[in-house]
TORFITOR-888256 format. One line per 4 residues: their letters; for each residue x, y, z of N, C-alpha, C. Coordinates in steps of 0.2 Angstrom, whole numbers, plus 5000, padded with zeros to 4 digits. Layout:
<sites>
a> X Y Z X Y Z X Y Z ~ ... .
</sites>
This chain:
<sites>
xxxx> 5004 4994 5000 5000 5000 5000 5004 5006 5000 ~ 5002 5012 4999 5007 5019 4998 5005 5023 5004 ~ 5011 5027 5003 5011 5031 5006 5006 5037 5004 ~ 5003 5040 5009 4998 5046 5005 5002 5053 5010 .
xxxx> 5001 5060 5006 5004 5064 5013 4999 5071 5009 ~ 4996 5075 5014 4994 5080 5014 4996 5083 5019 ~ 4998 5091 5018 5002 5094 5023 5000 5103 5021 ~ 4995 5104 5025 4996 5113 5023 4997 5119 5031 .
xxxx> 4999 5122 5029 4999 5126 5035 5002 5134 5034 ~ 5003 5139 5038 5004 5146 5038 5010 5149 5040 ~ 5011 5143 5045 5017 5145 5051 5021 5138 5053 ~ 5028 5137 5052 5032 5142 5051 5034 5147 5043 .
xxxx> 5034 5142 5039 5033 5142 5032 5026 5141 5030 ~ 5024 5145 5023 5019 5145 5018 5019 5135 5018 ~ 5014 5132 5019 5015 5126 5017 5007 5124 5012 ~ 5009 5120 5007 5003 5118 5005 5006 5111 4999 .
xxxx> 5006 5104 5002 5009 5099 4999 5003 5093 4999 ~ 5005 5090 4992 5001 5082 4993 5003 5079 4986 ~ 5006 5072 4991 5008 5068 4986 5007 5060 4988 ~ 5008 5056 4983 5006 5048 4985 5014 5046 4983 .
xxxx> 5014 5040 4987 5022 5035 4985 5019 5029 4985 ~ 5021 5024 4979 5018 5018 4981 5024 5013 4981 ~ 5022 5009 4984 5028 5002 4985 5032 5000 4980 ~ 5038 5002 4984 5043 5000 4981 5045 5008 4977 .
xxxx> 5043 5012 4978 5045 5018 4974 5050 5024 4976 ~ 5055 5026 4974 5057 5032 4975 5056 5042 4973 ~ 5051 5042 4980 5050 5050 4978 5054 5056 4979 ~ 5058 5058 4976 5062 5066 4978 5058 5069 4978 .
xxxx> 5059 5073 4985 5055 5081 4986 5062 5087 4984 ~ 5064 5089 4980 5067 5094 4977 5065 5102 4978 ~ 5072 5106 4982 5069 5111 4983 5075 5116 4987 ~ 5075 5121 4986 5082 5127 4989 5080 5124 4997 .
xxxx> 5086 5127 5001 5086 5126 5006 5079 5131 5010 ~ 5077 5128 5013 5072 5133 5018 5063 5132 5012 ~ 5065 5129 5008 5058 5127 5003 5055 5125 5005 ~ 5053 5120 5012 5049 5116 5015 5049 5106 5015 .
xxxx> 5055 5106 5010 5055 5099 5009 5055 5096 5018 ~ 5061 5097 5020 5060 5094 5026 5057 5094 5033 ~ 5055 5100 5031 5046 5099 5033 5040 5095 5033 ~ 5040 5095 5028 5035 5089 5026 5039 5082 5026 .
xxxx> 5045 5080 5028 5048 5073 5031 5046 5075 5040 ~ 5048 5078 5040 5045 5081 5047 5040 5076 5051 ~ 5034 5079 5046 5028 5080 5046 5026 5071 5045 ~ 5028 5069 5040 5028 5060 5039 5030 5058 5048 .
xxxx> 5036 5060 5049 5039 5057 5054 5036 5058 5062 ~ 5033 5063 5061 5030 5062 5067 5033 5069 5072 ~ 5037 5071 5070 5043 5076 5073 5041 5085 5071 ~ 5034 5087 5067 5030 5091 5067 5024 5090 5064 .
xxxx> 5019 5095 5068 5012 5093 5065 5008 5099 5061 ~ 5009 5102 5056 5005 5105 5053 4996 5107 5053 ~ 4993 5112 5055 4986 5114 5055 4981 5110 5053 ~ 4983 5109 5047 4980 5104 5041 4985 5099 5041 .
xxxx> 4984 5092 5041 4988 5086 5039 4984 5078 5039 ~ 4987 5077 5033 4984 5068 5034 4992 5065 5031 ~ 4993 5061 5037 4998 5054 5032 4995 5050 5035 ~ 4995 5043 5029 4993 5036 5028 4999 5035 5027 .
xxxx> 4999 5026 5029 5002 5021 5027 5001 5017 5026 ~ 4999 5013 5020 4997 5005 5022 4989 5005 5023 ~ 4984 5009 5022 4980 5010 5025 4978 5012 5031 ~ 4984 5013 5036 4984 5015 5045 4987 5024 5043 .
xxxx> 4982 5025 5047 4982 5034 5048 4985 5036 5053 ~ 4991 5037 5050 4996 5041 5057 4995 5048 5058 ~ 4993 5053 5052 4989 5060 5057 4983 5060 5053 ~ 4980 5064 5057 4973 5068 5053 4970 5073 5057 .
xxxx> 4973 5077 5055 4973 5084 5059 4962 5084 5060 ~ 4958 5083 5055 4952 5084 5056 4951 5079 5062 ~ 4953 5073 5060 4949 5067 5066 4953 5068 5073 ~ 4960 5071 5074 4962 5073 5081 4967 5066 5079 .
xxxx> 4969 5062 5077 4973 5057 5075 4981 5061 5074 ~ 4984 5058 5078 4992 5060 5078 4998 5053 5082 ~ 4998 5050 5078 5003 5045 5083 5009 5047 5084 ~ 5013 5047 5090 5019 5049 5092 5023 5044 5087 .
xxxx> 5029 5048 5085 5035 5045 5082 5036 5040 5084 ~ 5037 5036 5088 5041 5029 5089 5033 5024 5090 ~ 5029 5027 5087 5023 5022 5084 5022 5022 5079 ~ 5025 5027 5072 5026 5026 5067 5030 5020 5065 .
xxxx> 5027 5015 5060 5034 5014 5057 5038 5018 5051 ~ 5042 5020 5054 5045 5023 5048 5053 5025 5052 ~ 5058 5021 5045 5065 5024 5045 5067 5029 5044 ~ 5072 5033 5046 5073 5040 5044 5082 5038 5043 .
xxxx> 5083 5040 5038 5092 5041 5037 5093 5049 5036 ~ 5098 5053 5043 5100 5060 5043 5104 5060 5040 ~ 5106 5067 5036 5113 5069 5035 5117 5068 5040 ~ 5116 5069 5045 5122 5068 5050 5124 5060 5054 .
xxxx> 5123 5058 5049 5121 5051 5053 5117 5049 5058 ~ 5118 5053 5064 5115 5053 5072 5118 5045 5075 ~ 5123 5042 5072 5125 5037 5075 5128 5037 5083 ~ 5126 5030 5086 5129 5032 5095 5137 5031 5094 .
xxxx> 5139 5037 5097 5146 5037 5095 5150 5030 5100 ~ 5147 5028 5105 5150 5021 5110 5148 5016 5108 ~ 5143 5016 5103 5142 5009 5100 5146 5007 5095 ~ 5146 5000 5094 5149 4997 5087 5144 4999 5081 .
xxxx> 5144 4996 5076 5140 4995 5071 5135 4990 5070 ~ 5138 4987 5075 5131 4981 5077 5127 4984 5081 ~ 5129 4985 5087 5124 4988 5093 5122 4993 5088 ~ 5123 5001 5084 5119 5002 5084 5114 5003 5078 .
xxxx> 5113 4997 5075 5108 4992 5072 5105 4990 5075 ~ 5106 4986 5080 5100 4984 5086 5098 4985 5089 ~ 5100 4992 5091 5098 4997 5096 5090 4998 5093 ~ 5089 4999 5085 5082 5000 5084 5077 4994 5083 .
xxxx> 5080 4988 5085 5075 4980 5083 5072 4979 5091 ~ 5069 4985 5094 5064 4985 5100 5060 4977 5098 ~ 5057 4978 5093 5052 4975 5090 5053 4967 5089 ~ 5058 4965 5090 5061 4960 5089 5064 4954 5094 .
xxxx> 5062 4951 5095 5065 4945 5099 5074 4946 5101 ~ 5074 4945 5107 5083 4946 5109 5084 4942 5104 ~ 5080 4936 5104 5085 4929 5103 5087 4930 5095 ~ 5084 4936 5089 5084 4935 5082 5087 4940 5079 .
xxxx> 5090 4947 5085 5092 4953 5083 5099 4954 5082 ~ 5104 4949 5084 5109 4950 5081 5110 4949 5074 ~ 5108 4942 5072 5108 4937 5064 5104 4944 5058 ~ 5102 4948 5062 5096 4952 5056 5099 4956 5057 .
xxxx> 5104 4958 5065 5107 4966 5062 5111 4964 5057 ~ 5116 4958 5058 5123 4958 5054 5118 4954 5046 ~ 5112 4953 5046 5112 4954 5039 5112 4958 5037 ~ 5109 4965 5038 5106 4970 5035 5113 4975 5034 .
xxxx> 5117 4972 5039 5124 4975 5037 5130 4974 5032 ~ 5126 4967 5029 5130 4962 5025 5126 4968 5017 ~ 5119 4969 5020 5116 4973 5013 5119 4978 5011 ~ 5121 4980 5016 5124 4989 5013 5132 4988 5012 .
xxxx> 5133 4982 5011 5142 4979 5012 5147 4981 5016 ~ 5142 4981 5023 5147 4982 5029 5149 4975 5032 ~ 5147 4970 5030 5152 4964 5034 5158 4963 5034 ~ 5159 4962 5042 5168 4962 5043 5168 4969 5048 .
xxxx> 5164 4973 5045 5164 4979 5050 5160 4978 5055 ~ 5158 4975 5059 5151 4975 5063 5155 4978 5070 ~ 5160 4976 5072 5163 4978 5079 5164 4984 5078 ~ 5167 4990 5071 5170 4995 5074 5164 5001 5075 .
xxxx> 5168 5005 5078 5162 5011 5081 5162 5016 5076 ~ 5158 5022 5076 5158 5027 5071 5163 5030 5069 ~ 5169 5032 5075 5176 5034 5074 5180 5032 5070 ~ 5178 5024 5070 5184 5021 5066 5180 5019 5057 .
xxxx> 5175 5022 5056 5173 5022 5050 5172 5029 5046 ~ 5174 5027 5039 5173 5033 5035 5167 5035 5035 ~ 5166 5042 5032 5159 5045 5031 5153 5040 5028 ~ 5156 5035 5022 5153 5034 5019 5148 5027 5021 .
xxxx> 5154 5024 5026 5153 5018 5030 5148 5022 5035 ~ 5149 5025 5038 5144 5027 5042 5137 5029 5039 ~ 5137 5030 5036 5131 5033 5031 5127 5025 5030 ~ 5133 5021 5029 5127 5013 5027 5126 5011 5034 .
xxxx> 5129 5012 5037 5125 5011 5046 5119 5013 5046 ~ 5118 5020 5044 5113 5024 5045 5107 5019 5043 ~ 5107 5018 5036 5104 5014 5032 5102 5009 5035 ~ 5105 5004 5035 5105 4998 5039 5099 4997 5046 .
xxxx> 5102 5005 5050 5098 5005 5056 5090 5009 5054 ~ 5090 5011 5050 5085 5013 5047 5079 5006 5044 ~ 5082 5003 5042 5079 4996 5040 5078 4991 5045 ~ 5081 4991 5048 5079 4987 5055 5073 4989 5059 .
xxxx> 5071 4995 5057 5064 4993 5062 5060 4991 5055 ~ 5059 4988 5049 5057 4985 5045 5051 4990 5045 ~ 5051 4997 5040 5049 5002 5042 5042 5001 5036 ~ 5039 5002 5038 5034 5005 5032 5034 5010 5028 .
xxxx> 5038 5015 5029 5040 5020 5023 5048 5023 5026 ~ 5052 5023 5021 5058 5024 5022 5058 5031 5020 ~ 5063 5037 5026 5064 5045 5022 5071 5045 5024 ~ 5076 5047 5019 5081 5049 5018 5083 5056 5018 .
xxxx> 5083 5060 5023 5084 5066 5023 5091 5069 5020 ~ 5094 5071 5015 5098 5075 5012 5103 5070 5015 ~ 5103 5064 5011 5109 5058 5017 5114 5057 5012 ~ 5116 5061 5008 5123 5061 5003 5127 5069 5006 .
xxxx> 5125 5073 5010 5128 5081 5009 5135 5080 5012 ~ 5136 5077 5018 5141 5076 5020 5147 5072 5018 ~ 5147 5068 5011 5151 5064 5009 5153 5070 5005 ~ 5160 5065 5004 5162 5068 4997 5161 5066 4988 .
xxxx> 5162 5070 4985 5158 5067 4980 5159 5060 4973 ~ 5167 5056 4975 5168 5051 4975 5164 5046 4979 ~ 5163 5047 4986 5160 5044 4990 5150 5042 4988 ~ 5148 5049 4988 5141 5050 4984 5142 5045 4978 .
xxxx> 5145 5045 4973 5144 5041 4967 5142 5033 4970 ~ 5149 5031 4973 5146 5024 4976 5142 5024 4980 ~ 5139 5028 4984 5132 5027 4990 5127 5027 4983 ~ 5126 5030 4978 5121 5031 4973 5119 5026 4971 .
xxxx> 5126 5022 4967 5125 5013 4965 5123 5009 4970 ~ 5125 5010 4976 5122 5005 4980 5115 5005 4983 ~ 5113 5012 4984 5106 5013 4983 5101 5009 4980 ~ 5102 5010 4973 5099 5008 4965 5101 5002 4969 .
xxxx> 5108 4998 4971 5106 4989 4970 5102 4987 4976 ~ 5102 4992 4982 5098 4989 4988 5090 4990 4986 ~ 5087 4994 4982 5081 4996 4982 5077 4991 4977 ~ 5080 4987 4974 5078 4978 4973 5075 4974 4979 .
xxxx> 5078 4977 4987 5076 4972 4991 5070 4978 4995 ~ 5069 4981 4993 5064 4986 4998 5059 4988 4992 ~ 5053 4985 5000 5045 4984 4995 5041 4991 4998 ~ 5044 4994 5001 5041 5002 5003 5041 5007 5002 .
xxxx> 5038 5013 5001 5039 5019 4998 5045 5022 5000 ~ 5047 5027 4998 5053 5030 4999 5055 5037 4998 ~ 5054 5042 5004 5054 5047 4999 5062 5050 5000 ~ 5064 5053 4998 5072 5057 4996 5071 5065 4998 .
xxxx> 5074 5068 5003 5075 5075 5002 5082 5079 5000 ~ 5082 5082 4995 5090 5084 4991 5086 5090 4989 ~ 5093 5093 4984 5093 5100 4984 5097 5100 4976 ~ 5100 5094 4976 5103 5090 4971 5099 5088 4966 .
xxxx> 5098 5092 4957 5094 5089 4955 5097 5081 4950 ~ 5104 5082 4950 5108 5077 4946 5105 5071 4951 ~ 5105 5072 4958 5106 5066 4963 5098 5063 4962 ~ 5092 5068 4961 5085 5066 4962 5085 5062 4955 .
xxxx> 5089 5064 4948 5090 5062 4942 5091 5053 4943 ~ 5096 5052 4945 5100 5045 4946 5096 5042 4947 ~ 5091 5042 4955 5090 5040 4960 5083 5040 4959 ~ 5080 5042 4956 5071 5045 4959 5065 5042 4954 .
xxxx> 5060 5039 4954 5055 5037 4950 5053 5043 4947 ~ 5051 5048 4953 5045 5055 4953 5048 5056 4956 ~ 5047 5065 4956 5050 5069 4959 5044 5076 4960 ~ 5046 5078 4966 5042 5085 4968 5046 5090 4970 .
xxxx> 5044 5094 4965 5047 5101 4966 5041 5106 4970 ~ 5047 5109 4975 5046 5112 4982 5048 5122 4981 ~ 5042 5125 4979 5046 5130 4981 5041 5136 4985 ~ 5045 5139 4992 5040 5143 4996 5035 5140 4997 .
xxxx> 5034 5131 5000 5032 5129 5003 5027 5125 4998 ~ 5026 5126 4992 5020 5125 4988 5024 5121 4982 ~ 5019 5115 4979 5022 5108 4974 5023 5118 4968 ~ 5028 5117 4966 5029 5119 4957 5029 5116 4952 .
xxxx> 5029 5107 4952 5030 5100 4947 5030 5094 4949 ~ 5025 5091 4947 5028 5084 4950 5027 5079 4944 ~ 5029 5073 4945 5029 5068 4940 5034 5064 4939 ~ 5036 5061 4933 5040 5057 4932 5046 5060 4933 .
xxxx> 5052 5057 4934 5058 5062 4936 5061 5065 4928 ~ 5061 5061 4924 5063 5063 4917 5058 5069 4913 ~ 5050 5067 4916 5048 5073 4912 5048 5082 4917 ~ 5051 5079 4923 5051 5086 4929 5057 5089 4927 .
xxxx> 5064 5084 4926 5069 5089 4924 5069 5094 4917 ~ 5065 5092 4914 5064 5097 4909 5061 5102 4909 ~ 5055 5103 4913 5051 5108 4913 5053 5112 4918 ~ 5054 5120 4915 5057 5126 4914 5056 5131 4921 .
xxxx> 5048 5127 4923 5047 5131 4931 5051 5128 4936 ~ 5051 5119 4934 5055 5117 4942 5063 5120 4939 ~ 5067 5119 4933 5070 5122 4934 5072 5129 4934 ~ 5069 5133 4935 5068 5141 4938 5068 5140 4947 .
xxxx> 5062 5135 4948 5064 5136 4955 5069 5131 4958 ~ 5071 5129 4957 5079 5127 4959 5083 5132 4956 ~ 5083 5139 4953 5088 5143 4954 5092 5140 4948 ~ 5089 5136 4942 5094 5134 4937 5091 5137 4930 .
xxxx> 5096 5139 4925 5094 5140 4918 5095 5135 4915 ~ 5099 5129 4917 5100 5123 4912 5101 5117 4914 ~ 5099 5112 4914 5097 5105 4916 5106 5102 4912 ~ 5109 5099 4914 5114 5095 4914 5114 5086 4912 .
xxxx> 5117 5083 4909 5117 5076 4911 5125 5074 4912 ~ 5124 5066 4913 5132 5063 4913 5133 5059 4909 ~ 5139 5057 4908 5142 5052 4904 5147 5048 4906 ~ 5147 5043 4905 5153 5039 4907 5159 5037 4904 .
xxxx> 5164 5037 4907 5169 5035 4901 5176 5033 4906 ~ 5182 5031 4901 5186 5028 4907 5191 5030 4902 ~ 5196 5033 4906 5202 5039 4904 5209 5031 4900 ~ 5207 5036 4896 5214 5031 4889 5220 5035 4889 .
xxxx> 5221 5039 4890 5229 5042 4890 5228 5051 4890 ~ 5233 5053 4893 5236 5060 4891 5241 5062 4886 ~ 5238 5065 4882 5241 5069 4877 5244 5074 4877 ~ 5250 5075 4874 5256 5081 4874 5252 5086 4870 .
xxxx> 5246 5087 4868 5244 5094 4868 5239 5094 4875 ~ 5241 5094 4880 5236 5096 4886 5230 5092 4885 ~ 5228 5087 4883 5222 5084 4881 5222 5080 4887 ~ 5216 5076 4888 5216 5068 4889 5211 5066 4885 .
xxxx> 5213 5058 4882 5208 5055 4878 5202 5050 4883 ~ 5198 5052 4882 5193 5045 4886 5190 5040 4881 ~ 5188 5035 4882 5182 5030 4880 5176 5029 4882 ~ 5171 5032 4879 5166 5030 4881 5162 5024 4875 .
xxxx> 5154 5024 4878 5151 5016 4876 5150 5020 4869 ~ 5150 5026 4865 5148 5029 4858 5155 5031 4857 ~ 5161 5030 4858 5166 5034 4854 5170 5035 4859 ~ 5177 5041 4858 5182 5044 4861 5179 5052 4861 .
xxxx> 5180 5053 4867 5180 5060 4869 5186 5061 4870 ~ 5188 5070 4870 5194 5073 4871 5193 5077 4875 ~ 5195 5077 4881 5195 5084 4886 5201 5088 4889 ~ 5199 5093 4890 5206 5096 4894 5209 5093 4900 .
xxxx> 5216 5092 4900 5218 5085 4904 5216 5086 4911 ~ 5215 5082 4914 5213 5078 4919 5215 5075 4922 ~ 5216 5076 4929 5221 5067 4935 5216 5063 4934 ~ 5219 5056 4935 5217 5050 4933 5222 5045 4928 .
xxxx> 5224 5041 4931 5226 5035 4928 5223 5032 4924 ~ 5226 5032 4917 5222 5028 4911 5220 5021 4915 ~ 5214 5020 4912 5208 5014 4915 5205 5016 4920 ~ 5206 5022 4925 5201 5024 4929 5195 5027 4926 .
xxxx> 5190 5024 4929 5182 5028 4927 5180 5034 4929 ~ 5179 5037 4925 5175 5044 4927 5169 5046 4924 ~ 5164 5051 4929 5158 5056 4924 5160 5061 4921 ~ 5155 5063 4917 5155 5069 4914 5151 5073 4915 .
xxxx> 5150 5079 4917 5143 5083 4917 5144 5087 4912 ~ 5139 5087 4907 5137 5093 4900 5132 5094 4901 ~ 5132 5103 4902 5128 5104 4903 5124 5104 4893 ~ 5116 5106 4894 5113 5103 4888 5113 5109 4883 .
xxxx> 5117 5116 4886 5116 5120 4880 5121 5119 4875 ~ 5127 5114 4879 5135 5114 4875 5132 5107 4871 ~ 5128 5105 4868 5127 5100 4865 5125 5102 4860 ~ 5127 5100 4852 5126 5100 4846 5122 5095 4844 .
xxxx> 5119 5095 4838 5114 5090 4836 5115 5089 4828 ~ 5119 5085 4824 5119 5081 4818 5117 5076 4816 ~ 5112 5075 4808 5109 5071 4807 5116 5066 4803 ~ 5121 5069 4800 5125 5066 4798 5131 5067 4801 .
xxxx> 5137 5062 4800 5143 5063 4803 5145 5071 4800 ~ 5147 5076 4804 5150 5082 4803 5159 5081 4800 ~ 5159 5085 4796 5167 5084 4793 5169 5091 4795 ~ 5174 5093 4796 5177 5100 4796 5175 5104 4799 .
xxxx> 5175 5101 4805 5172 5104 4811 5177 5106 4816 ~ 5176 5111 4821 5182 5112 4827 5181 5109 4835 ~ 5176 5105 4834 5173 5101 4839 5177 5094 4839 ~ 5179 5092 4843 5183 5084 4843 5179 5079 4846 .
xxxx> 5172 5083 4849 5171 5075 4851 5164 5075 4847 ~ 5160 5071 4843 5156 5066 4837 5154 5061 4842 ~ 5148 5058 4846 5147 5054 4844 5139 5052 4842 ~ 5141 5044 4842 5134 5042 4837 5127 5041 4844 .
xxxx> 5123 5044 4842 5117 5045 4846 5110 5042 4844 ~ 5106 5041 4848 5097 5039 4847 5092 5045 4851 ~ 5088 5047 4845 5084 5050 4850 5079 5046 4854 ~ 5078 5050 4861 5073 5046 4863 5067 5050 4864 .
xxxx> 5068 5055 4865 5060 5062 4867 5064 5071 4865 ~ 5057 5073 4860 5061 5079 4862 5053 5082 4865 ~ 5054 5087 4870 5051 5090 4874 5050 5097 4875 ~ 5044 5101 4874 5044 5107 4871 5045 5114 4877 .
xxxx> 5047 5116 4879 5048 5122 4883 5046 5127 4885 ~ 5046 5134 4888 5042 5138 4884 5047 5143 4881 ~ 5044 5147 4876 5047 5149 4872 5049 5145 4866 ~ 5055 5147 4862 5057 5142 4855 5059 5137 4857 .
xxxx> 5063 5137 4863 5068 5131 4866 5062 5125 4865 ~ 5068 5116 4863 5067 5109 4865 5072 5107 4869 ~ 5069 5102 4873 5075 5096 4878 5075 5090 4873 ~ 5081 5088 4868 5082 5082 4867 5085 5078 4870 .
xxxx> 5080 5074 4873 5083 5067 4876 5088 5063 4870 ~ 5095 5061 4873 5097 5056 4868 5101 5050 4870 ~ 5101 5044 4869 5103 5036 4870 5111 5038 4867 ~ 5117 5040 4872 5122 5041 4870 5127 5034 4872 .
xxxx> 5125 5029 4868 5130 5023 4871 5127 5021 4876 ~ 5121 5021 4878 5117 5018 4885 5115 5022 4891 ~ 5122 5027 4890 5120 5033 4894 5114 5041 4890 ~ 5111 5045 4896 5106 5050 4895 5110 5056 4892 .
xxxx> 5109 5058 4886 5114 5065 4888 5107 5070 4883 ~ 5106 5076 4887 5102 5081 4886 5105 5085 4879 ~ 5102 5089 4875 5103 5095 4871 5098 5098 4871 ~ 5098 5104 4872 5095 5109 4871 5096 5115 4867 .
xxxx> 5089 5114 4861 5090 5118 4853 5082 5120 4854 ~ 5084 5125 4848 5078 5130 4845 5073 5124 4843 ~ 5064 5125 4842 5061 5121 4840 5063 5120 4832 ~ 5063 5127 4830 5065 5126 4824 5069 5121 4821 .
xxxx> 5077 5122 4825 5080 5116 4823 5078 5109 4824 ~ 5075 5108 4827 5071 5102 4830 5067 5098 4822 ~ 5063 5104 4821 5060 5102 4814 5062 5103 4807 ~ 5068 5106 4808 5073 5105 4802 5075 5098 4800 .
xxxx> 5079 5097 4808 5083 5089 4808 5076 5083 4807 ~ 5071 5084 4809 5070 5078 4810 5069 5075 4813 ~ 5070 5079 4820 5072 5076 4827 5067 5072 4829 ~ 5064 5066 4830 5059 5061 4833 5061 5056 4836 .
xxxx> 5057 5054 4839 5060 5049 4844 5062 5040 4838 ~ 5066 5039 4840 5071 5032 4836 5076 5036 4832 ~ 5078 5042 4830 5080 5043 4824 5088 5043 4827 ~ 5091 5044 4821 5099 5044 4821 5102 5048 4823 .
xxxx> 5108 5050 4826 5111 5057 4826 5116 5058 4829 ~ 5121 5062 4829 5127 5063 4830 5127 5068 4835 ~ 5129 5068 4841 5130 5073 4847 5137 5075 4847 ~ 5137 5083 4847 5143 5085 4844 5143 5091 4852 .
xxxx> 5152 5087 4856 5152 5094 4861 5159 5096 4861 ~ 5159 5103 4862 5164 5105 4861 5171 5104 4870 ~ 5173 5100 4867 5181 5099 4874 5182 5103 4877 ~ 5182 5108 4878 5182 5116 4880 5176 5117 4884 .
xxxx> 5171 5113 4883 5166 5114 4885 5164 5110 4892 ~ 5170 5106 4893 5169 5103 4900 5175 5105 4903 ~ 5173 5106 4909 5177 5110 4914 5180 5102 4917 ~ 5187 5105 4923 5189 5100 4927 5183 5099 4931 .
xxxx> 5180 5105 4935 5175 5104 4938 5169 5100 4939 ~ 5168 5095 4930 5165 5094 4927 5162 5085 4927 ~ 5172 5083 4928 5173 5078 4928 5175 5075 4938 ~ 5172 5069 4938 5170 5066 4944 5175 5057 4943 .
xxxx> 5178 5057 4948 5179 5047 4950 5171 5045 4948 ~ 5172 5039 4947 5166 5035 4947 5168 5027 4945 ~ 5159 5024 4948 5160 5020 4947 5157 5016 4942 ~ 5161 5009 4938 5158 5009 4931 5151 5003 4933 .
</sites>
């Protein structure tokens, strides 16, 4: 069953939200800091209560502000993983996993902490304490003990900020393979719309308290209001690729799954993985291979959606080697090319056009 959540109120912020999560799904609440997304986790969890509010789960109504319905927090089921971990810093890693299986038999809470530690790939660590683990080891504790009270809706408040962004890419992957074993809603709060990109079925954009967009994560990142209200002119995507050599003109050449890219050189050891983020206005769109051109990276593309803006602007979706890589053109060009979903075509960015900043460690 889903989660449902209505939540409106005046004070502290303007608030006026309602959305569903159904099983087994990831919903991003997307939004500037102070936009109310974690308010309305809040408000799920039990830790504040809004004027107007109903959340359901599963059919059981944990508030409703008409009926006088409010269950305290620890009647709730529900997980929460913080940015800050909130782990006990004198526990190990098993204790504090345990410490949340109230619910559970002495005799069964060890075997299920140390599985659920086995999930997020902390086995072997179970003895050490928060001290002796990195940011990102801690962060799967969090996870872990979040799971263990075997939660009817999982909320992940901003639980990548703290890492580094090496570290994020692998928490990301591991997410996507743990969320195969988790049959409950999920909702996500970030501020990151690359991160809600990765990570998110749907997404709801949050701004000054009030939804701006909700829907499919692929058709939210294009429309024009959610990115205004995150404070963006342009939607970015990534690419992957694994560094093939440095070249004596300041280059580095990569591989990716459509072709070689050239960018300005970069640390990294040939054979190590990395992202790419392009943003979608540096993306060219050719129906045939381009010859004499000043652009060095060509590759061969599929369209999969173009989507209309306001104004002349389109968002081309495109299959670059398996990976999503955005452009963004005039409509016009759009019906010049051809551009339809299936069709062939060449994505053409300029090297110059991706910064160090741009490129990230990753994993393949």
């Amino acid at each position: 069953m889903a989660l449902e959540v209505t939540a409106r109120a005046t004070a502290p912020i303007p608030l006026d939200v309602a959305f569903r999560v159904e099983p087994g799904e990831l919903l991003a609440l997307v939004g500037h800091s102070g936009s109310g997304k974690s308010t309305v986790l809040r408000t799920i969890a039990g830790l504040w209560t809004p004027s107007q509010a109903k959340v359901s789960v599963n059919g059981e109504t944990w508030l409703d502000t008409d009926r006088r319905i409010d269950l305290a927090p620890h009647r709730r089921r529900v997980g929460i993983v913080f940015q800050s971990y909130a782990l006990f810093p004198h526990m190990t890693a098993l204790a504090n996993v345990i410490a949340a299986m109230g619910h559970l038999a002495a005799s069964e809470r060890e075997a299920e902490a140390r599985r659920l530690l086995a999930l997020v790939n902390l086995a072997g660590l179970e003895n050490r304490r928060p001290a002796a683990l990195s940011g990102g080891q801690q962060q799967r504790v969090a996870v872990a003990r979040a799971l263990a009270r075997q939660p009817a809706a999982l909320l992940l408040d901003e639980p990548f900020s703290a890492v580094d962004r090496a570290t994020r890419e692998r928490l990301y992957e591991e997410i996507r393979q743990l969320r195969a074993h988790l049959a409950m809603p999920t909702v996500l709060v970030t501020h990151d719309m690359e991160e809600a990109r990765l990570l998110a079925d749907r997404m709801v954009v949050i701004e000054h308290g009030r939804v701006v967009r909700s829907g499919a994560a692929a058709d939210v990142l294009f429309d024009p209001a959610a990115l205004r209200a995150m404070g963006l002119r342009e939607i970015g995507s990534s690419l992957r690729a694994v560094v093939v050599a440095h070249e004596d003109d300041e280059l580095t050449r990569l591989q990716t799954a459509a072709g070689p890219v050239w960018i300005p050189r970069i640390d990294g050891a040939p054979g190590s993985s990395v992202r790419l983020r392009i943003m979608a206005h540096d993306v060219m769109i050719a129906r045939d291979m381009p010859k004499d051109i000043s652009a060095l990276n060509v590759l061969l593309a599929t369209v999969v959606a173009v989507t209309a803006g306001e104004g002349p602007g389109v968002v081309v979706r495109l299959d670059v080697g398996g990976d999503e890589v955005l452009a963004r053109l005039t409509a016009r060009s759009a019906r010049a090319l051809a551009l339809t979903p299936g069709a062939s075509c060449f994505a053409v960015v300029k090297s110059m056009a991706v910064a160090r900043g741009d490129v990230e460690p990753s994993q393949r």
